[in-house]
Kinemage of the C-alpha trace (Angstrom):
@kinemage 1
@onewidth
@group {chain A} dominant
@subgroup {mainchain}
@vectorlist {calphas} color= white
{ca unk a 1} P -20.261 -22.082 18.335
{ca unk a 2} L -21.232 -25.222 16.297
{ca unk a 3} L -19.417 -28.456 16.835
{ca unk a 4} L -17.952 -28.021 13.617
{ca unk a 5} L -14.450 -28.092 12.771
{ca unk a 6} L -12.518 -25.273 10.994
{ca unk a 7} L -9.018 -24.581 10.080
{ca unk a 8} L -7.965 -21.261 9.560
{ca unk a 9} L -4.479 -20.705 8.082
{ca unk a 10} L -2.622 -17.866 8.794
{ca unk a 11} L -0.342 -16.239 6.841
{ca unk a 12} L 3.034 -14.516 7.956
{ca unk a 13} L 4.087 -11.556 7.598
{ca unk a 14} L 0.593 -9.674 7.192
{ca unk a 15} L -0.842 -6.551 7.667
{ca unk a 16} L 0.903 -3.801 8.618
{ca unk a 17} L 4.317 -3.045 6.898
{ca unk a 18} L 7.244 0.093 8.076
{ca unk a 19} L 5.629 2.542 5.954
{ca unk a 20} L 2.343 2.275 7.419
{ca unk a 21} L 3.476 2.099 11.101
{ca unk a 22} L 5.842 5.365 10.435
{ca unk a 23} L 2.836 7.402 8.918
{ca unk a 24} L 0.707 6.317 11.791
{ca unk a 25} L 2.814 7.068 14.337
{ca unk a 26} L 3.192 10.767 12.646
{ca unk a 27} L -0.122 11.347 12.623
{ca unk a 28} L -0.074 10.502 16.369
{ca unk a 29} L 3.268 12.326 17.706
{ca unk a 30} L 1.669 15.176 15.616
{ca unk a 31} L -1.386 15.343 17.636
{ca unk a 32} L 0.697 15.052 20.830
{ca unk a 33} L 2.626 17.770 19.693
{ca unk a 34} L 0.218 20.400 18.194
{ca unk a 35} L -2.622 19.668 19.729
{ca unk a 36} L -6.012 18.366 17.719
{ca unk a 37} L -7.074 19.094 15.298
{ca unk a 38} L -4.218 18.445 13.159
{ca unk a 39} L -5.155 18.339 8.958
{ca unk a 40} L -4.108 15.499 7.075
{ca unk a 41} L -4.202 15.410 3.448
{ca unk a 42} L -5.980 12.692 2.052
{ca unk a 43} L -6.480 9.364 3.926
{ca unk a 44} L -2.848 8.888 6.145
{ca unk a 45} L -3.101 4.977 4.758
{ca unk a 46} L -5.913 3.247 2.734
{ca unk a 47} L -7.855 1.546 6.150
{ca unk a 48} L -11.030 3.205 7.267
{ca unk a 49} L -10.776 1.264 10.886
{ca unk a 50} L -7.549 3.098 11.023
{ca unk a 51} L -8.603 6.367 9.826
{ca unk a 52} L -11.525 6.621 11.989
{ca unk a 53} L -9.634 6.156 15.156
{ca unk a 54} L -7.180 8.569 14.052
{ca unk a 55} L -10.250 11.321 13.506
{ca unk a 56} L -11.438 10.343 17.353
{ca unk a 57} L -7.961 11.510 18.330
{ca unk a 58} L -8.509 14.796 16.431
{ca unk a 59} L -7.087 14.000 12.937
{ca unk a 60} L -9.281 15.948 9.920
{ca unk a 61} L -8.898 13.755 7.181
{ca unk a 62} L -9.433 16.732 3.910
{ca unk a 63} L -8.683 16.449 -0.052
{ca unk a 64} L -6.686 19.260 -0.282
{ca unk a 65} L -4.789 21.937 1.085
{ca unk a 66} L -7.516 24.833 0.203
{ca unk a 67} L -9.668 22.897 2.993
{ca unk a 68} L -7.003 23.368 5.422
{ca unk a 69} L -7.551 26.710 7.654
{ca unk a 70} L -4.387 28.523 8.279
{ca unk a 71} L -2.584 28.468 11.848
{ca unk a 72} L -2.773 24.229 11.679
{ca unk a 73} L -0.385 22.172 10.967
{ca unk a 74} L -1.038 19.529 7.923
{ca unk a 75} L 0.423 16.004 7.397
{ca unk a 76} L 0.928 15.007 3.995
{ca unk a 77} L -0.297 10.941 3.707
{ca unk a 78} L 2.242 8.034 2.495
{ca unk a 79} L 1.593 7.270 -0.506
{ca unk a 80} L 3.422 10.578 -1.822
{ca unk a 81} L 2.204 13.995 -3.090
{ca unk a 82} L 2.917 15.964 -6.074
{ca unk a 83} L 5.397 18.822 -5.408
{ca unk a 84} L 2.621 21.330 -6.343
{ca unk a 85} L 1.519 20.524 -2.895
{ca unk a 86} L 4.357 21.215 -0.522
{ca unk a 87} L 5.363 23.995 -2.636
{ca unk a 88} L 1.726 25.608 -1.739
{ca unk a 89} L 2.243 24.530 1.576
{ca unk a 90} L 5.106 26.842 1.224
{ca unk a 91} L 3.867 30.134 -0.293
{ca unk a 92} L 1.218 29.785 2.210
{ca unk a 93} L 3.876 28.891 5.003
{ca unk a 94} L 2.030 26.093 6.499
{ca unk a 95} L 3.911 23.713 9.238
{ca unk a 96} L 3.400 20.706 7.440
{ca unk a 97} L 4.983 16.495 7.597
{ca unk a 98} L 5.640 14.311 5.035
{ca unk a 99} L 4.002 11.150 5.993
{ca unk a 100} L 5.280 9.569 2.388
{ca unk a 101} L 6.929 5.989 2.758
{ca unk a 102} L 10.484 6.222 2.605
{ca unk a 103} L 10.003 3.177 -0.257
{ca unk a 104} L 8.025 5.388 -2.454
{ca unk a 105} L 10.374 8.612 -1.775
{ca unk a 106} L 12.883 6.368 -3.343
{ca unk a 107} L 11.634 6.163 -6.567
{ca unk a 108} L 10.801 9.743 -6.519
{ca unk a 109} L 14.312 10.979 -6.303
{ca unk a 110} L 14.551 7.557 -8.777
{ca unk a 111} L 12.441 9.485 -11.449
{ca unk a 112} L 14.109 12.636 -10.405
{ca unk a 113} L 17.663 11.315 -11.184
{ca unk a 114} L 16.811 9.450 -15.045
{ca unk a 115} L 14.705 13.039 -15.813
{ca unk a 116} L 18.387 14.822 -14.962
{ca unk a 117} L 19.985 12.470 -17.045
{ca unk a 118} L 18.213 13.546 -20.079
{ca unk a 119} L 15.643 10.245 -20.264
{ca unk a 120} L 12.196 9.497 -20.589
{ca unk a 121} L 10.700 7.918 -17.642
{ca unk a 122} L 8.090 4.890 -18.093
{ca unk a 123} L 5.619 4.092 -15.241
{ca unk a 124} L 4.440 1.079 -14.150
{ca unk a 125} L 1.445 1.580 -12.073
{ca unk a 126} L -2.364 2.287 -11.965
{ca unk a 127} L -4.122 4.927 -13.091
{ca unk a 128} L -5.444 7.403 -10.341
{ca unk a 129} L -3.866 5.779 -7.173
{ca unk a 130} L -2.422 8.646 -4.906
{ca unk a 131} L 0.957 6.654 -5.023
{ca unk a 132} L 1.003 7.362 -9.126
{ca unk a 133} L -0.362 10.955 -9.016
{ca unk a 134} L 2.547 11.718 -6.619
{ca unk a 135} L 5.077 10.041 -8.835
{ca unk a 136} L 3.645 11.589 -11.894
{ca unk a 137} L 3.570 15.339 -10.328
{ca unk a 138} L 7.787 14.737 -9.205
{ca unk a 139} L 8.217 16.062 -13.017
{ca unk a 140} L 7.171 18.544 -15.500
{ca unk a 141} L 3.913 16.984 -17.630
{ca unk a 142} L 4.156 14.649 -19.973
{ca unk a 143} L 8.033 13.621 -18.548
{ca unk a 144} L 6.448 10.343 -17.541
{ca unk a 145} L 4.385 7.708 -19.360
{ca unk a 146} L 2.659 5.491 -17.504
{ca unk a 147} L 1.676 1.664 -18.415
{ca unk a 148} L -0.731 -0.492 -16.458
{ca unk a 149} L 0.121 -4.140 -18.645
{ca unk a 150} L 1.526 -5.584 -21.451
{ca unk a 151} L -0.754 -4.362 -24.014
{ca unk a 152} L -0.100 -0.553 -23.089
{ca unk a 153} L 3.760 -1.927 -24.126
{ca unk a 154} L 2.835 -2.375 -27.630
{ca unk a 155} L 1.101 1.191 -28.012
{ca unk a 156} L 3.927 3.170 -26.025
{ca unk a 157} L 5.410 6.216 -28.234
{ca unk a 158} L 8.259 7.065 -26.976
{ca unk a 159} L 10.785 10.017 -27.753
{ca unk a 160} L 14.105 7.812 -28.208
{ca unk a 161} L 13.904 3.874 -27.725
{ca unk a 162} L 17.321 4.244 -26.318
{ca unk a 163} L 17.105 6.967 -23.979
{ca unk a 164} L 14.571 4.912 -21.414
{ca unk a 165} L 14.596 4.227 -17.757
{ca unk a 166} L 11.145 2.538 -15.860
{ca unk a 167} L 9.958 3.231 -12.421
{ca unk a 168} L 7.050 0.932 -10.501
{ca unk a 169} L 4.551 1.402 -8.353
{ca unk a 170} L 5.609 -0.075 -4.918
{ca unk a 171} L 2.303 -1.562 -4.005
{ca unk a 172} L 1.771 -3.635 -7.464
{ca unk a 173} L 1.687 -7.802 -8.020
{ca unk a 174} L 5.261 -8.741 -8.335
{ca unk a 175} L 3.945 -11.035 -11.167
{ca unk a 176} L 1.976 -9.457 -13.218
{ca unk a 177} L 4.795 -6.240 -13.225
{ca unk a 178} L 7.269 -8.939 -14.378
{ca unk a 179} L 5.284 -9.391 -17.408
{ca unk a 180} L 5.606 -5.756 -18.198
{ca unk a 181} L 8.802 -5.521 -17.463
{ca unk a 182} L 9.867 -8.366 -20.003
{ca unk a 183} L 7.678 -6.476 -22.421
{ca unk a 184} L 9.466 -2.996 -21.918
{ca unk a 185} L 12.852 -4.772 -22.288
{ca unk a 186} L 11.547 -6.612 -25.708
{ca unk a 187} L 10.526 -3.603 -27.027
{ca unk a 188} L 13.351 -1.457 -25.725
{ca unk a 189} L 16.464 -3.411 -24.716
{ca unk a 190} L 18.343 -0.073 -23.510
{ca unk a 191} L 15.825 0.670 -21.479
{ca unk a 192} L 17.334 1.735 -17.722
{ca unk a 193} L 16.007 -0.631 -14.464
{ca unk a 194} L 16.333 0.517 -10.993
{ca unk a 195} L 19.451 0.083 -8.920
{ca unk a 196} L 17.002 -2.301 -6.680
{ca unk a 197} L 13.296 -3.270 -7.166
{ca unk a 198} L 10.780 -0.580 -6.778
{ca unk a 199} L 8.031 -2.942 -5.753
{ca unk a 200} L 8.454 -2.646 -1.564
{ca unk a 201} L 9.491 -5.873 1.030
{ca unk a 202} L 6.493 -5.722 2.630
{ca unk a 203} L 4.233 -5.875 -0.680
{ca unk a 204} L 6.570 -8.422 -2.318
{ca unk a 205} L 6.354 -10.628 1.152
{ca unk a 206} L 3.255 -10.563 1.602
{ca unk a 207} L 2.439 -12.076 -1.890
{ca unk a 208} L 4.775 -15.173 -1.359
{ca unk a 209} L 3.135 -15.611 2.025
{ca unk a 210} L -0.280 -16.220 -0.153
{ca unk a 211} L 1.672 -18.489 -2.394
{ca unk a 212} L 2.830 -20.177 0.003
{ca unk a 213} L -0.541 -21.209 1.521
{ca unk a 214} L -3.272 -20.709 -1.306
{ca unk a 215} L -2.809 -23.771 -3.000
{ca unk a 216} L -3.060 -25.820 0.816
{ca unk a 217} L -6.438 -23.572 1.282
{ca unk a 218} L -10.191 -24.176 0.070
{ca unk a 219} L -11.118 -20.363 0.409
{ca unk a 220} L -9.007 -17.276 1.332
{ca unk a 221} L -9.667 -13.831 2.681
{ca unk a 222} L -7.842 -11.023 2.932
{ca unk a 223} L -8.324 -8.377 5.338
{ca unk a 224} L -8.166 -4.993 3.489
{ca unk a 225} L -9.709 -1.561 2.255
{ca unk a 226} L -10.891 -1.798 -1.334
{ca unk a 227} L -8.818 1.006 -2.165
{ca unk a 228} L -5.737 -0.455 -1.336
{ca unk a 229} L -3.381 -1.521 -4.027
{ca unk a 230} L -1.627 -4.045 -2.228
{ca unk a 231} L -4.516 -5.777 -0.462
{ca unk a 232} L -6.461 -6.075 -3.877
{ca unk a 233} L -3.244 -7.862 -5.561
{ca unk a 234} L -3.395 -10.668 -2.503
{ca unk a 235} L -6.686 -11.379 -3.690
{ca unk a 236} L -5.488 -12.020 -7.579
{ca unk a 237} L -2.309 -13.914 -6.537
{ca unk a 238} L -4.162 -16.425 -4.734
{ca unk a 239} L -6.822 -16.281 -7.544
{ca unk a 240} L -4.280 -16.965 -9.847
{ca unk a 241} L -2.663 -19.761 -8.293
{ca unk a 242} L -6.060 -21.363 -8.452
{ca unk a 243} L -7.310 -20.836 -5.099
{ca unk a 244} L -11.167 -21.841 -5.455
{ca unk a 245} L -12.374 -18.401 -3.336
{ca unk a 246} L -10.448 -15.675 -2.740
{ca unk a 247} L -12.319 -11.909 -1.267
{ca unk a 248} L -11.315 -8.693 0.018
{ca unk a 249} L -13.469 -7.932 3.606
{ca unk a 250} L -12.574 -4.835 5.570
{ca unk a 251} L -14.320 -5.985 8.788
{ca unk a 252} L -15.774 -9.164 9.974
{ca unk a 253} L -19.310 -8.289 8.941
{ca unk a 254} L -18.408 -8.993 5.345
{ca unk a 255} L -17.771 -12.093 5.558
{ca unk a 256} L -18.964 -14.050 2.966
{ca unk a 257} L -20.294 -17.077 4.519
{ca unk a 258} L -22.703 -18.124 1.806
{ca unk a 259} L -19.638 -18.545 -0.416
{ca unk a 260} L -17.484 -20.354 2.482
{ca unk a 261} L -20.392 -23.324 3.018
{ca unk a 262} L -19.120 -26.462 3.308
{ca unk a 263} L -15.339 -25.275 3.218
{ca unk a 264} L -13.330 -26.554 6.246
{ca unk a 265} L -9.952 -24.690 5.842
{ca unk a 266} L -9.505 -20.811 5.666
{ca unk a 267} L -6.412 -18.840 4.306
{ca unk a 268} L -6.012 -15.654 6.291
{ca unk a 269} L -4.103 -12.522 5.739
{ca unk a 270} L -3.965 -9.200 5.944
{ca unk a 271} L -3.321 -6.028 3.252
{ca unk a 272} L 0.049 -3.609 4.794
{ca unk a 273} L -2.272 -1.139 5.883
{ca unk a 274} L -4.655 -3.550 7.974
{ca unk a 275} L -4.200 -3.598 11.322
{ca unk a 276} L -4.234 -7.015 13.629
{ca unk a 277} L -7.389 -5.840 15.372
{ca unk a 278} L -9.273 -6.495 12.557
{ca unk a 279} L -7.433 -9.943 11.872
{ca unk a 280} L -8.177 -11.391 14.705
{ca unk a 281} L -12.091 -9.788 14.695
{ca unk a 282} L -12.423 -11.920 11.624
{ca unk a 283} L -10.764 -14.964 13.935
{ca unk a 284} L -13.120 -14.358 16.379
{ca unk a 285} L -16.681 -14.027 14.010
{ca unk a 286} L -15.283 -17.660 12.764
{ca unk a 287} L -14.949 -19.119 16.426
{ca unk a 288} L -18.906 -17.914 16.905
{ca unk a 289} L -19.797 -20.421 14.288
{ca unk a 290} L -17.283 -23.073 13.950
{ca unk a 291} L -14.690 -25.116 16.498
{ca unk a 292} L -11.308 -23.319 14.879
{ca unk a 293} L -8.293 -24.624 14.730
{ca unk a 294} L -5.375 -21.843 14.144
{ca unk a 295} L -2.273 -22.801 11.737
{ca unk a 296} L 0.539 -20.791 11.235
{ca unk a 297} L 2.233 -20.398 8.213
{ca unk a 298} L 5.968 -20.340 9.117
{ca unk a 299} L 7.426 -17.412 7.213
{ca unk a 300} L 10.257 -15.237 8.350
{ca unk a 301} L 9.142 -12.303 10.022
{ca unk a 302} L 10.020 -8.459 9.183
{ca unk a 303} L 12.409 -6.418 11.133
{ca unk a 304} L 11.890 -3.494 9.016
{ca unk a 305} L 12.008 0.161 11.079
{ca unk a 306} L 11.936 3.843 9.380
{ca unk a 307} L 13.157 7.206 10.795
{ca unk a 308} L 10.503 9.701 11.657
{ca unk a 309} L 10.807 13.055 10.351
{ca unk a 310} L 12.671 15.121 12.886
{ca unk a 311} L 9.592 17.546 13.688
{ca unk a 312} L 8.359 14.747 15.168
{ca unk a 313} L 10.789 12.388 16.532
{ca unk a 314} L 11.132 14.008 20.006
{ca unk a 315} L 7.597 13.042 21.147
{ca unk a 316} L 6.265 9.968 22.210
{ca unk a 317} L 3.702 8.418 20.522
{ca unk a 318} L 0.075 7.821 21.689
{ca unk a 319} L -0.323 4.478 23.623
């Protein structure tokens, strides 16, 4: 440790949000239960620290069902799954758990309600995240369009301009989707909007908590998996409210120190499927170099709890 001085600010809530702690804890009750190995389809959340540990508990982390050998039980991961899937986990009559956040079943059955009513569904959302690919395989092809901006908007060709309703992606920039939003209503002011925001508490609160320090901060860094949605869009919020460095690091080893020379205070936060571990890993790589000072940002904290499917519900949970 130099004699140095550094200020790291950190923001509140971070990391891990209810979705992310249910799917977890599935995984783990699962184990408990069955016995490892138990199959999980695609990555349970979007952390590699936390899918790691889970695999030295005796998770198997595949792509697809056809990897899955029969006689296991499979857990499906939370960011949602076509139904092509559990209907083949059916015919094949695998013991299988939805994992899927509660907030992103909700705009399944969402989807699932505007396709009964006879209307054409627009997405909001990226193109090839899990969480989209679930959404899109709710319905028959071709019963949802999806947009990723503004300029998509423009294109759209749509069967009836006034027999709309629009779904989001829960893990998207709350921003940047009310830009697309404005342009869906321009263009089609019948349009339907959800009963209550897609875009989830946890994404939506973590966001202001980078608003509400960025601007105070010479650098920030978030804590995340590159393939996370929701940790990539706390990089571009604090980018966008002109936060001179902003990064994504997964561990403290990627660091970018270079790029933090000469800075003196430190944003800090965390993507929703982070865990603290690696927070305060990244705390501790900065008190080998500098004399840190920790700040907390003074946001209201999250209360926010999930039932567990009941397969699972009876067991305890790994400590």
């Amino acid at each position: 440790m130099t004699g140095e001085k550094m200020t790291i600010v950190l923001a509140n809530p971070r990391g891990f949000c209810a979705g992310v702690v249910r799917a977890i804890d599935i995984v783990e009750r699962a184990l408990k239960k069955f016995g490892p190995p138990v199959y999980v389809r695609h990555e349970i959340v979007h952390n590699r620290y936390v899918v790691e540990s889970l695999e030295q508990q005796g998770a198997i982390f595949v792509d697809e069902l056809s990897e899955v050998p029969d006689g296991y039980p499979v857990i499906f991961s939370a960011h949602g799954v076509p139904k092509s899937v559990p209907a083949e986990a059916e015919t094949r009559k695998m013991l299988y758990v939805d994992a899927t956040c509660p907030l992103v079943s909700k705009v399944h059955r969402e989807a699932e309600r505007h396709y009964k009513d006879g209307l054409q569904i627009v997405m909001i959302g990226h193109r090839g995240h899990p969480e989209v690919i679930g959404t899109l395989g709710q319905l028959p092809e071709g019963s949802i369009l999806l947009v990723e901006g503004e300029e998509e908007v423009e294109h759209l060709k749509v069967r009836d301009p006034e027999r709309l309703a629009y779904v989001t992606q829960t893990t998207l920039s709350v921003d940047e989707t009310a830009g697309v939003v404005d342009a869906l209503q321009r263009r089609f002011p019948k349009i339907r909007t959800p009963r209550k925001e897609d875009i989830c508490y946890a994404t939506t609160n973590r966001q202001q908590a980078v608003k509400d320090i960025a601007q105070s901060c010479e650098a920030l860094l978030v804590v995340g998996a590159p393939n996370s949605s929701n940790s990539r869009r706390l990089v571009e919020v604090a980018q966008k409210l002109g936060c001179p460095f902003a990064a994504l690091v997964q561990r403290a080893t990627e660091i970018p120190w270079a790029q933090l020379e000469g800075k003196t205070r430190i944003g800090l936060t965390a993507g929703a499927s982070a865990p603290e571990v690696l927070v305060q890993e990244v705390i501790e790589a900065f008190r080998q170099r500098f004399d840190v000072a920790i700040e907390y940002a003074t946001t209201p904290d999250e209360n926010v709890t999930f039932k567990l499917p009941r397969v699972v519900a009876d067991v305890t949970a790994a400590a």
